[in-house]
C-alpha positions as CSV (number, residue, x, y, z in Angstrom):
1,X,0.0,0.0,0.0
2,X,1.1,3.6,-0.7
3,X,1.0,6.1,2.1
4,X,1.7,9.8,1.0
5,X,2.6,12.7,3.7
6,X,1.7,15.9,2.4
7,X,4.3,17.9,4.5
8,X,7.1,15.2,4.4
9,X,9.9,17.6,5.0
10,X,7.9,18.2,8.7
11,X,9.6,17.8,11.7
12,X,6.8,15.5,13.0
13,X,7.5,13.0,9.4
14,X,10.1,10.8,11.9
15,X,7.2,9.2,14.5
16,X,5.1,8.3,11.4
17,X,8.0,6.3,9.4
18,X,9.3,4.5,12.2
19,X,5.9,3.7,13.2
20,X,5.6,2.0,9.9
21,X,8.6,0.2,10.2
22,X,7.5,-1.8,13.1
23,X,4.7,-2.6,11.5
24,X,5.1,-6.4,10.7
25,X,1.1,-6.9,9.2
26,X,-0.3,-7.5,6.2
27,X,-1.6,-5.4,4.5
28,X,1.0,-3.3,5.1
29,X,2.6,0.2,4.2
30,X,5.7,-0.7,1.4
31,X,5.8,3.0,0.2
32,X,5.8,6.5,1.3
33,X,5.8,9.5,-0.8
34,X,7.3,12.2,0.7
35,X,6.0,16.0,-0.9
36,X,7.3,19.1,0.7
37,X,7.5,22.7,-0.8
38,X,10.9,22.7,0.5
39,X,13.3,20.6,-1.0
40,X,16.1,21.7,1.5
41,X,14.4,20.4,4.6
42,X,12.5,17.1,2.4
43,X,16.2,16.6,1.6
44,X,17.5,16.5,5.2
45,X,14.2,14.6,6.7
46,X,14.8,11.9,3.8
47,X,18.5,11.6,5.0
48,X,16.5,11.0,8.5
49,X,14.6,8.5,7.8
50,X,16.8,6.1,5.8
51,X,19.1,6.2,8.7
52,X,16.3,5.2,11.1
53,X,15.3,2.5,8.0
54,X,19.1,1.0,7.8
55,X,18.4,-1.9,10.2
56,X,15.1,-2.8,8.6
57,X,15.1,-4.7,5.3
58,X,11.8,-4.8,4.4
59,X,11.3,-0.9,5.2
60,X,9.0,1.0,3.2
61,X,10.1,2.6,0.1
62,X,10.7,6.3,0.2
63,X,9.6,8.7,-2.4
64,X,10.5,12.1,-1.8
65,X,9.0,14.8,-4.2
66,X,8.2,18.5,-4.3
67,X,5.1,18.0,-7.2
68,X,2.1,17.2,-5.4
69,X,0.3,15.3,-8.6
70,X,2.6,12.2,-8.4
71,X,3.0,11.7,-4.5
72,X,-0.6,12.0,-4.2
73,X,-1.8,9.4,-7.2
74,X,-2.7,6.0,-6.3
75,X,-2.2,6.6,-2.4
76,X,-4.1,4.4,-0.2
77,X,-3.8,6.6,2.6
78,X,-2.8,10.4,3.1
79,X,-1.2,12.2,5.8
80,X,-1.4,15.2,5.9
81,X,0.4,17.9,8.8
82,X,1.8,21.1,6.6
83,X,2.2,25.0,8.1
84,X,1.2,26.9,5.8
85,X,3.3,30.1,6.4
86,X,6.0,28.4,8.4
87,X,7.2,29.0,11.7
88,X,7.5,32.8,10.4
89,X,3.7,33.1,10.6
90,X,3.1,31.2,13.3
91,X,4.7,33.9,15.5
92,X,2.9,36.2,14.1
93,X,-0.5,34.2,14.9
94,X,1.2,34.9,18.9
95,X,2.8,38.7,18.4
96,X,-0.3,39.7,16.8
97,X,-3.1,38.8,19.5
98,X,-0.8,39.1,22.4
99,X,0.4,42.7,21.5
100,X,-3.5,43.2,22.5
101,X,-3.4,40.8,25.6
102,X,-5.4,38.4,23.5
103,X,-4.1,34.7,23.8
104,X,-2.5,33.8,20.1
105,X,-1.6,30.1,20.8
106,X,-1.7,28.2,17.1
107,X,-4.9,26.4,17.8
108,X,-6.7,28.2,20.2
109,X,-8.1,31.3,20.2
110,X,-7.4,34.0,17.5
111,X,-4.0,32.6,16.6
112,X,-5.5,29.4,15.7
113,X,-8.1,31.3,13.5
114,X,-5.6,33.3,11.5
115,X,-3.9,30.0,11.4
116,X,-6.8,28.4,9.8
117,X,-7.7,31.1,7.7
118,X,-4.7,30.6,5.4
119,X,-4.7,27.2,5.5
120,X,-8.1,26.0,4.9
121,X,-7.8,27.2,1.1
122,X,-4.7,25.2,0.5
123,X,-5.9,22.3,2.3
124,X,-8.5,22.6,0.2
125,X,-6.9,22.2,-3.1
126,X,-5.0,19.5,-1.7
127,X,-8.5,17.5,-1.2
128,X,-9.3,18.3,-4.9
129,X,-6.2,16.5,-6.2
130,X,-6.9,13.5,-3.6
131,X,-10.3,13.4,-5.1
132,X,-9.1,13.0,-8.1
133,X,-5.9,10.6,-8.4
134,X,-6.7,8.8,-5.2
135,X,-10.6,8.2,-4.7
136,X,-10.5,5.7,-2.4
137,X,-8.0,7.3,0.1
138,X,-8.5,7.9,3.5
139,X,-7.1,11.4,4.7
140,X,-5.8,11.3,7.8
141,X,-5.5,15.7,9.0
142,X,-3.6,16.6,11.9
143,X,-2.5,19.9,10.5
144,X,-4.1,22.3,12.7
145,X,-6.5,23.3,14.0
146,X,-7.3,20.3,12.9
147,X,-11.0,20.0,13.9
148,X,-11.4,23.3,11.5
149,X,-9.3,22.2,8.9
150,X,-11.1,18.9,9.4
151,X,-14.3,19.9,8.7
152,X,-13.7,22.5,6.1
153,X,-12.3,19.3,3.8
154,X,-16.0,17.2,4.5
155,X,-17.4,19.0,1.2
156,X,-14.8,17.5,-0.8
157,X,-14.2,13.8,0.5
158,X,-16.9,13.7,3.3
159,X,-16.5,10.9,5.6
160,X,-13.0,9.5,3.9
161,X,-11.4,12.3,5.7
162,X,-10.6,12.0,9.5
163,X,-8.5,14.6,12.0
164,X,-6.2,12.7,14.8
165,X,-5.1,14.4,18.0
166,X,-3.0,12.5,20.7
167,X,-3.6,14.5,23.7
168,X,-7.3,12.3,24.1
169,X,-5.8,8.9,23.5
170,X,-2.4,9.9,25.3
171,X,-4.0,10.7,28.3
172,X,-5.8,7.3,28.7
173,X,-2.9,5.7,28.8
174,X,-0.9,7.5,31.0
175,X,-4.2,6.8,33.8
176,X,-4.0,3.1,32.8
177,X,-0.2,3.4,33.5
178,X,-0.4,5.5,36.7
179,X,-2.9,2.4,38.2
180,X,-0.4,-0.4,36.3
181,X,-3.5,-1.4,34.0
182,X,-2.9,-3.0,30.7
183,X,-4.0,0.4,28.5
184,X,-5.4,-2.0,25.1
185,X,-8.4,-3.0,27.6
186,X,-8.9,0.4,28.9
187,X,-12.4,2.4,27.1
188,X,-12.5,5.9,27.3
189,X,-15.7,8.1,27.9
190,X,-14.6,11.8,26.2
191,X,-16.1,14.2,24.4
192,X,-15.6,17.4,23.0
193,X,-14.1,19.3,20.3
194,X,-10.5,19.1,19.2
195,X,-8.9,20.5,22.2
196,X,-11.2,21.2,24.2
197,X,-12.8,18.0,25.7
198,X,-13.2,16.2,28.7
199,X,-12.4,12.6,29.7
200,X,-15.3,12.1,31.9
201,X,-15.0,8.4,32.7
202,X,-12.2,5.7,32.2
203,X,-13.6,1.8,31.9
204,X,-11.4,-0.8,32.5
205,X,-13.5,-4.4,32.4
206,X,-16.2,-1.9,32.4
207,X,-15.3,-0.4,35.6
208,X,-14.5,3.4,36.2
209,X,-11.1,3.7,37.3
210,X,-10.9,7.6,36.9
211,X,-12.3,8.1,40.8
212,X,-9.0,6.5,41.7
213,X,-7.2,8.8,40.0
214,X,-9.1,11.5,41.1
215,X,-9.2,10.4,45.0
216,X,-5.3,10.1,45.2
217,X,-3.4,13.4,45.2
218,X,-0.4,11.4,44.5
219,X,-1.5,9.9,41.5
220,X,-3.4,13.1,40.3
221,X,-0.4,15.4,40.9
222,X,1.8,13.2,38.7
223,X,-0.1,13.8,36.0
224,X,0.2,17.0,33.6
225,X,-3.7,17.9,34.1
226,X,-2.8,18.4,37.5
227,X,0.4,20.2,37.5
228,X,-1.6,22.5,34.7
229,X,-5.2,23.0,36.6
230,X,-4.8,21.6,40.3
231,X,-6.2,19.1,42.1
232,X,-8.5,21.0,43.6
233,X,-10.2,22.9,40.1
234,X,-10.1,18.9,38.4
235,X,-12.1,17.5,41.6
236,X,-14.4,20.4,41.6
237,X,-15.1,19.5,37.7
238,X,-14.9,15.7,38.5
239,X,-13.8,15.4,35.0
240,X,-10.4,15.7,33.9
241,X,-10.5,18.9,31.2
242,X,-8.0,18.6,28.0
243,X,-4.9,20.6,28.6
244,X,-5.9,23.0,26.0
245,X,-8.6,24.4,28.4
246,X,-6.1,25.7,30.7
247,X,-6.4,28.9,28.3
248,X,-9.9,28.9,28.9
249,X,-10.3,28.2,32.7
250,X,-7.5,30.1,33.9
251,X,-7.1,32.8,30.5
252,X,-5.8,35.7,32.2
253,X,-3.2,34.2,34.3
254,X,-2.5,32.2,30.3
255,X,-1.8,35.4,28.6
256,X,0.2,37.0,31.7
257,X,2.6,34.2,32.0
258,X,3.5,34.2,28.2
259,X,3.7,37.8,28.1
260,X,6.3,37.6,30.8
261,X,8.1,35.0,29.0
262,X,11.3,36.1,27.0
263,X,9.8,33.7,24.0
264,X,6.6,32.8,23.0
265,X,6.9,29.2,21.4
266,X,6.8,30.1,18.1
267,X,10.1,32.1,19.0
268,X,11.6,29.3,20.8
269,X,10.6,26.2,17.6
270,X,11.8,28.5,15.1
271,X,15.2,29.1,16.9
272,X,15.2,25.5,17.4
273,X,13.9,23.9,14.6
274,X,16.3,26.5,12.4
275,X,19.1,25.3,14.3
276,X,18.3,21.7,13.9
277,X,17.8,21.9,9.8
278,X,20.9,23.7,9.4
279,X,23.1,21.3,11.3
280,X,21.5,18.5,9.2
281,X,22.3,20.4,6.4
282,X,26.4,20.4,7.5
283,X,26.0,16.7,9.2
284,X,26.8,13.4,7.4
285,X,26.0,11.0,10.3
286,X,24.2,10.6,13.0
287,X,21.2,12.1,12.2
288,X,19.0,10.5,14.2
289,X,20.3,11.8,17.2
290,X,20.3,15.4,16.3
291,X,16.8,14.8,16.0
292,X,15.8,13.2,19.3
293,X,18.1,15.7,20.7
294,X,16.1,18.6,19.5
295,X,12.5,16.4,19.9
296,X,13.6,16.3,23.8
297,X,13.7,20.1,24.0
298,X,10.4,20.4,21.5
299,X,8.9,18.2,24.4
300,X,10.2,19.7,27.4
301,X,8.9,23.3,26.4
302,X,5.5,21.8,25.9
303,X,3.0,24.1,27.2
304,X,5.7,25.1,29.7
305,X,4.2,28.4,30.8
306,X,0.8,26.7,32.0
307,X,3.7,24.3,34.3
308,X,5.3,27.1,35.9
309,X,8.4,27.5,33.5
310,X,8.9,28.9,30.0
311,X,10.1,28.2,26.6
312,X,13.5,28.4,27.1
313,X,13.7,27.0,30.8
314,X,11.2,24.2,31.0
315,X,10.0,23.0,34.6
316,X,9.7,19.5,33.8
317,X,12.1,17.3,32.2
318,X,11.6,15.9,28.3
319,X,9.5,13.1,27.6
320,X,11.8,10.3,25.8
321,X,10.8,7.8,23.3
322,X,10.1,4.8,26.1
323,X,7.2,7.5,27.3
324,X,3.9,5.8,26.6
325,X,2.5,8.6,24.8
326,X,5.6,10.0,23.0
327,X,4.6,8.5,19.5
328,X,1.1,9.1,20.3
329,X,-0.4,10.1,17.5
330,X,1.7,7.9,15.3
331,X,0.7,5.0,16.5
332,X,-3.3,6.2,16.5
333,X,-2.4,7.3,12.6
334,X,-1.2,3.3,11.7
335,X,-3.8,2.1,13.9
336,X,-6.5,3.5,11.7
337,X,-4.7,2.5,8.5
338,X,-4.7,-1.2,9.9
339,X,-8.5,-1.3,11.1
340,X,-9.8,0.2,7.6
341,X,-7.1,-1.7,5.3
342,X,-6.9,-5.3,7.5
343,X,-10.6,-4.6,8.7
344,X,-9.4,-5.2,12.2
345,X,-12.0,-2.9,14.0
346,X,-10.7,-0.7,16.6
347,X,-12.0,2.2,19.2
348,X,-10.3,5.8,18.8
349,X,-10.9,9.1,19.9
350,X,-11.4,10.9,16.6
351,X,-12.5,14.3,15.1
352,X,-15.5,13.3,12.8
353,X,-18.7,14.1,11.8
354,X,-21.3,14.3,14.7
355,X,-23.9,12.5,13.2
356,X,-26.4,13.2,15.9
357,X,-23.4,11.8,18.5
358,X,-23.7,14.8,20.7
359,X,-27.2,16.8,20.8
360,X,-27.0,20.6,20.3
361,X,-24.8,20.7,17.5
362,X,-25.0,20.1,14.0
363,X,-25.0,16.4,12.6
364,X,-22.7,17.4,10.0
365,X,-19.9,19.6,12.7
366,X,-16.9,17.6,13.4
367,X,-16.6,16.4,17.0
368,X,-14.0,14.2,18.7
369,X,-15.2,11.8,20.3
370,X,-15.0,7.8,20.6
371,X,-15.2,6.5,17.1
372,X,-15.2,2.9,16.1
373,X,-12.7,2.2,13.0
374,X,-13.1,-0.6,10.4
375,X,-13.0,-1.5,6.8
376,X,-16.3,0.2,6.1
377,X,-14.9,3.8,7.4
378,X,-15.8,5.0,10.8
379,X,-18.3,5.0,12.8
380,X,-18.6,7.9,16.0
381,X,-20.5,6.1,19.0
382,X,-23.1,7.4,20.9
383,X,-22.5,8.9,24.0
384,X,-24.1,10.9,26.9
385,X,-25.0,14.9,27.2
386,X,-22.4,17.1,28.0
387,X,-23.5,19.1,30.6
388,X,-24.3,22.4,30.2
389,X,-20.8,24.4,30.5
390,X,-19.5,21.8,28.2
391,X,-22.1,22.3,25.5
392,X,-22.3,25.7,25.8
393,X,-18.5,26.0,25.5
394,X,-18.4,24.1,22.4
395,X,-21.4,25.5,21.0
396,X,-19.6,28.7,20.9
397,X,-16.6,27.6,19.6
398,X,-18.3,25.5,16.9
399,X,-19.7,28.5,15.6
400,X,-16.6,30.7,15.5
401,X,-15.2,28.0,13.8
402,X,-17.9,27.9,10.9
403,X,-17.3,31.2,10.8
404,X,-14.1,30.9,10.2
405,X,-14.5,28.2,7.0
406,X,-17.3,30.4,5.8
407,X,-14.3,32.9,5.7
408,X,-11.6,31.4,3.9
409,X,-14.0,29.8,1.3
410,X,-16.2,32.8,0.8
411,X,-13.8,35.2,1.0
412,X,-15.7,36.7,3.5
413,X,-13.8,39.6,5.3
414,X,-17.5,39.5,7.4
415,X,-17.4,36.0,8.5
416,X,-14.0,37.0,9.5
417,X,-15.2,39.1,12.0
418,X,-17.4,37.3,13.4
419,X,-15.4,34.6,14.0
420,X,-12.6,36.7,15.8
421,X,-15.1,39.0,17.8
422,X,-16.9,35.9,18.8
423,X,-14.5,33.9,20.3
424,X,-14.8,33.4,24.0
425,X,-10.9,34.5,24.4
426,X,-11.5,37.6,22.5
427,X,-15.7,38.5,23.5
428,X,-14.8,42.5,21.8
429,X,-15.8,43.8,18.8
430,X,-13.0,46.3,19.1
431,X,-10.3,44.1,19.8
432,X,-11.6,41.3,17.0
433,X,-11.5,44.1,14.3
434,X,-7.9,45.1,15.6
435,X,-6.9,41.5,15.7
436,X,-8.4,41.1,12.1
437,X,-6.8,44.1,10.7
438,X,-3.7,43.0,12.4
439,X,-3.6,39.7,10.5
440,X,-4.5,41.3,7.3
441,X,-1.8,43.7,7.6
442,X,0.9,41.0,8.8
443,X,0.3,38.1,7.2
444,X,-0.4,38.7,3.1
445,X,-1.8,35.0,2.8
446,X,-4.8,36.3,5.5
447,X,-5.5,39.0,3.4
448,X,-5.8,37.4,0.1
449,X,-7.9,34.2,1.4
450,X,-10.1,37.3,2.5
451,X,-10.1,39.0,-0.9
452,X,-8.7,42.2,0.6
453,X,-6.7,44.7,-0.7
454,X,-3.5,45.8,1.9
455,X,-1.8,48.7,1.2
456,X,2.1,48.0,1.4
């Protein structure tokens, strides 16, 4: 089978391939086509992954390319995680909303709008061709925000595209591993949007093992929801929230800490991530370790401000690749390929359509939720209520995100608006035309999805 990543010269393209090469089924993945824009860093990624491939003989076949047409044709399965704009406009997604004390993290809140806003119409073009040289491929999105980018690709391949998150999945397994539970036998009850959910039970032989988590400050405090939220705030829920909605439960004290930090982490991956491509560029061997080197670092700074650190000095050490979750959403991404290719059904938390899953939003909104995965697609299963902060959190949301689609595909500086004024993080007028104009003014690729003009 042919598995094409669409954004091959990414930094993320290393927990995908030696995912694959573990792989010992059949059907399996025999070859990957790597297309990138940039031919420097597909170059240097491609020089990764054949070292990581040297003690495999039967490892796929790589394919690098920099025309879309061929990667894409006769792919089975497409991956797809691009940044549209690079790490150059990602920090400006952050410097433009937090020069107006408005939180500009890439997926939530008004940087993760203008983030979408330029790449929903390439995205978009990239569903065209997959529609057209690979029918019957399965699109597998995490470039973010994926549940907007997600859902702004269902009018072109509906249900044969999917987004995959790992914080959902991840954090199951780190409660199965804090109780020593076997995490394959462990269902979780979540639901939400992409990132912003809540894991409100965790069945193991049908039994809920969250209370034990909960009841235990040991237990609770070694876990990253509690160093982020407290014990006391995740007790008083009785849930345990997403990370993500650390930026909407405790917002101000969000934007204060990165304001006081000398790097937002836009700042601190492109310094890092620069650093890292231009020593592969120089090295010959050993490039595996330059990038586990600079993975540790990508990991340690990991929401660092909401942990009591910052971007450059972390409070918590790196996860490393014997970390349960490390390769997280790697291993949900082959998962999926096996249940719809070997039709071995499997449960995943997923971002897919609702479908009537959770009352009070639209049957055809994306979601993530439990979804059950086999050869005949996917299938989201039903689950209870939210209550009523839940819903009415991700009602809200929902609707700036449609917003934001109507946007880009309309070319709607209107919808634009909306979506930006209307965001619980933002809740001004004022400020969402400032942070709109801002955009517009900084970011050319904003302004043209819009249709506008910008003086230079």
């Amino acid at each position: 089978m042919k598995l094409t990543i669409l954004g091959g010269g990414g930094f993320r393209t290393p927990y995908v391939y030696q995912a694959l090469l573990r792989d010992t089924g059949s059907p399996r993945i025999t070859e990957v086509a790597l297309f990138d824009i940039d031919a420097d860093k597909l170059e240097g990624m491609t020089r990764v992954l054949k070292e990581m491939a040297a003690d495999f003989p039967d490892a796929p076949r790589l394919i690098p390319s920099t025309e879309p047409r061929s990667a894409i044709e006769g792919a089975d399965f497409v991956f797809a995680a691009i940044r549209v704009g690079g790490l150059a406009e990602r920090r400006c997604d952050e410097h433009v909303a937090l020069d107006l004390d408005v939180l500009g993290q890439e997926t939530t809140g008004p940087g993760g709008l203008a983030y979408a806003l330029r790449t929903i119409p390439v995205m978009r073009e990239y569903a065209k061709l997959i529609k057209e040289l690979a029918p019957n491929a399965y699109l597998l999105n995490f470039t973010n925000p994926a549940g907007i980018i997600t859902e702004s690709l269902q009018e072109i391949l509906g249900d044969r595209v999917l987004g995959i998150c790992d914080t959902p999945s991840g954090l199951g397994r780190r409660v199965a591993a804090l109780l020593g539970l076997d995490h394959e036998r462990v269902q979780m009850d979540y639901v939400g949007l992409n990132h912003l959910g809540w894991m409100r039970r965790v069945l193991y032989d049908g039994r809920d093992i969250l209370p034990s988590i909960l009841d235990d400050d040991r237990k609770l405090g070694a876990m990253e929801e509690g160093q982020i939220f407290g014990l006391d705030w995740i007790r008083t829920l009785g849930v345990i929230p997403n990370e993500y909605l650390y930026y909407y439960y405790f917002n101000r004290e969000a934007v204060r800490n990165v304001l006081a930090s000398p790097s937002t982490r836009g700042d601190f991956l492109e310094k890092t991530q620069g650093e890292f491509f231009m020593e592969l560029a120089g090295r010959h061997t050993n490039t595996i370790e330059l990038w586990r080197s600079t993975v540790n670092a990508r990991s340690a700074s990991y929401m660092a401000e909401a942990k009591g650190g910052t971007q450059d000095n972390p409070s918590h050490p790196a996860q490393t690749e014997t970390d349960p979750s490390h390769q997280g959403y790697a291993g949900v991404a082959l998962g999926v390929m096996r249940a719809i290719s070997r039709n071995e059904p499997e449960t995943f938390i997923l971002n897919v359509r609702n479908r009537g899953t959770i009352s009070g939003l639209p049957d055809d909104a994306v979601v993530e939720v439990p979804t059950m995965v086999d050869a005949n697609g996917v299938h989201p299963l039903s689950t209870e209520a939210p209550r009523l902060d839940q819903i009415g959190l991700m009602q809200q949301v929902k609707a700036v995100e449609r917003h934001t689609i109507s946007a880009a595909v309309n070319s709607d500086p209107s919808e634009a608006l909306k979506a930006f004024s209307l965001h619980p993080l933002v809740n001004s007028v004022n400020v969402g035309k400032q942070l709109l104009d801002g955009y517009m003014d900084r970011i050319p690729a904003i302004a043209a999805t819009l249709g506008v003009r910008v003086n230079a």
